[in-house]
C-alpha positions as CSV (number, residue, x, y, z in Angstrom):
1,X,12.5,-20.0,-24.3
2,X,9.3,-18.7,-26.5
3,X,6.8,-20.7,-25.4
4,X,8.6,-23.2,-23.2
5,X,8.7,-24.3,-20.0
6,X,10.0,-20.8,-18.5
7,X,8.2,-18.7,-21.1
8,X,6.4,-16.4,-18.1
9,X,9.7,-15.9,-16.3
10,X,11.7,-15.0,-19.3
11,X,8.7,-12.7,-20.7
12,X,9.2,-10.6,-17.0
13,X,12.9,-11.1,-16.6
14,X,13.3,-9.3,-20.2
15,X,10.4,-6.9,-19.3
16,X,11.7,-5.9,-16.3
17,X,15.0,-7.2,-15.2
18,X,16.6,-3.1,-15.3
19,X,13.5,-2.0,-13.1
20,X,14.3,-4.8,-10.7
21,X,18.0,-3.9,-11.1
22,X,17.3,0.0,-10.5
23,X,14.9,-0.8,-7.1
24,X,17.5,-3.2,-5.5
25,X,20.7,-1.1,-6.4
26,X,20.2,0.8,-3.3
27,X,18.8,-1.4,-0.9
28,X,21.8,-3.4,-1.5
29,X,24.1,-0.7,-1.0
30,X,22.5,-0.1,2.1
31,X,22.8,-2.8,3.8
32,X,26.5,-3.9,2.5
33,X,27.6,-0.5,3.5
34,X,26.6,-1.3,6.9
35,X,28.7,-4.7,7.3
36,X,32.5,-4.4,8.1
37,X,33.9,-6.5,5.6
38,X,32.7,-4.6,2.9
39,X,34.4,-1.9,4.2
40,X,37.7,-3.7,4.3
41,X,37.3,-5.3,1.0
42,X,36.6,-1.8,-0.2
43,X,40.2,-0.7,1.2
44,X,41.9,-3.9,0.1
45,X,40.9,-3.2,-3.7
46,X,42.0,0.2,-3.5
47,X,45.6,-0.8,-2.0
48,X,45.6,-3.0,-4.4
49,X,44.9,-1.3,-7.3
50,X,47.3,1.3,-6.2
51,X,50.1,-1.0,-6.1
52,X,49.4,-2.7,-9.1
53,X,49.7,0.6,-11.3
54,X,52.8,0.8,-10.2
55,X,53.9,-2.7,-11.2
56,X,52.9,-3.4,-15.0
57,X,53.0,-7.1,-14.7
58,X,50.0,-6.8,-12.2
59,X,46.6,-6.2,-13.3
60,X,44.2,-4.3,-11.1
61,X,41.2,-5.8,-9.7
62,X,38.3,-4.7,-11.4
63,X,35.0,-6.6,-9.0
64,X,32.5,-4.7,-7.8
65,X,30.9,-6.8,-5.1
66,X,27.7,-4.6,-4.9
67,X,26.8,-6.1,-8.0
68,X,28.1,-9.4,-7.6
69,X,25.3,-9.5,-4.7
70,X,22.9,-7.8,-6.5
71,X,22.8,-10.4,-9.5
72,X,22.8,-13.0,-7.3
73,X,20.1,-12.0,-5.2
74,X,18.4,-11.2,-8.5
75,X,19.0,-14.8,-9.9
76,X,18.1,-15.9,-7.2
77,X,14.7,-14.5,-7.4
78,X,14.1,-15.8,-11.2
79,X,15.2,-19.0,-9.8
80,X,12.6,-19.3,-7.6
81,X,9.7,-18.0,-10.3
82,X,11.0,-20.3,-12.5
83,X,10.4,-23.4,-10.4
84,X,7.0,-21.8,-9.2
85,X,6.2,-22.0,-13.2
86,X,7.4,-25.3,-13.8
87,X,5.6,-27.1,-10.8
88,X,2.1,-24.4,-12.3
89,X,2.4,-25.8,-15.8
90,X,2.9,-30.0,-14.5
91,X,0.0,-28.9,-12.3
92,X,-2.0,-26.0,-14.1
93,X,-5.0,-26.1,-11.7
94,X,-3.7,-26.9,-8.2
95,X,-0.7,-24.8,-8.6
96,X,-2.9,-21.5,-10.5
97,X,-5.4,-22.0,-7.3
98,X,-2.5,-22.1,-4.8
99,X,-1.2,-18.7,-6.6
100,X,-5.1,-16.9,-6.7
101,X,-5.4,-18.1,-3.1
102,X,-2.1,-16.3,-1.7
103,X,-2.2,-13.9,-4.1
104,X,-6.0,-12.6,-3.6
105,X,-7.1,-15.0,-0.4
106,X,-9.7,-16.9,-1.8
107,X,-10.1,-19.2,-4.9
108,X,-12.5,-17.5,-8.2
109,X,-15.4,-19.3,-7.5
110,X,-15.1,-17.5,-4.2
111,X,-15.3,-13.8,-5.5
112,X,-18.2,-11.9,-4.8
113,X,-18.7,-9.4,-7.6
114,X,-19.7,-5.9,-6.4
């Protein structure tokens, strides 16, 4: 929404959404490789879809749950910036000071130029 109350977080998620995307592909992979019932939902599908070409009346499963996590882990994550906007635009200077403080350690008034 130009301009509105998720105006940062929509600016980034359309900026950058395919780099996010790209980084977290793997990592997800990774890890659901390692968990078992991956590996059996993997199978399943592929019976599955096996049997189902062979009856036309069934259509084959077409999920990949690699993405299925992976856009939820990513909407998950403009979920949470989007609520971190809201409560820094109700409260513009608490919630920028909070941000500067975590983010550098110290509020502005605190830098020290070199």
């Amino acid at each position: 929404s130009a301009g509105g109350v998720s105006a940062c977080v929509d600016y980034v998620k359309a900026a950058a959404e395919d780099k996010v995307k790209a980084a977290l592909e793997p990592i997800v992979e990774e890890i659901m490789s390692e968990h078992t019932l991956t590996n059996i939902w993997g199978g399943f599908i592929e019976k599955f879809n096996a049997a189902a070409d062979k009856v036309s009346a069934v259509d084959p499963i077409e999920f990949n749950l690699n993405q299925y996590v992976m856009e939820c882990a990513i909407g998950g994550i403009f979920t949470v910036m989007m609520r971190k906007e809201g409560e820094m635009r109700k409260a513009p200077g608490q919630a920028v000071s909070a941000a500067v403080r975590q983010a550098f350690g110290s509020p502005p008034d605190q830098w020290k130029r070199q």
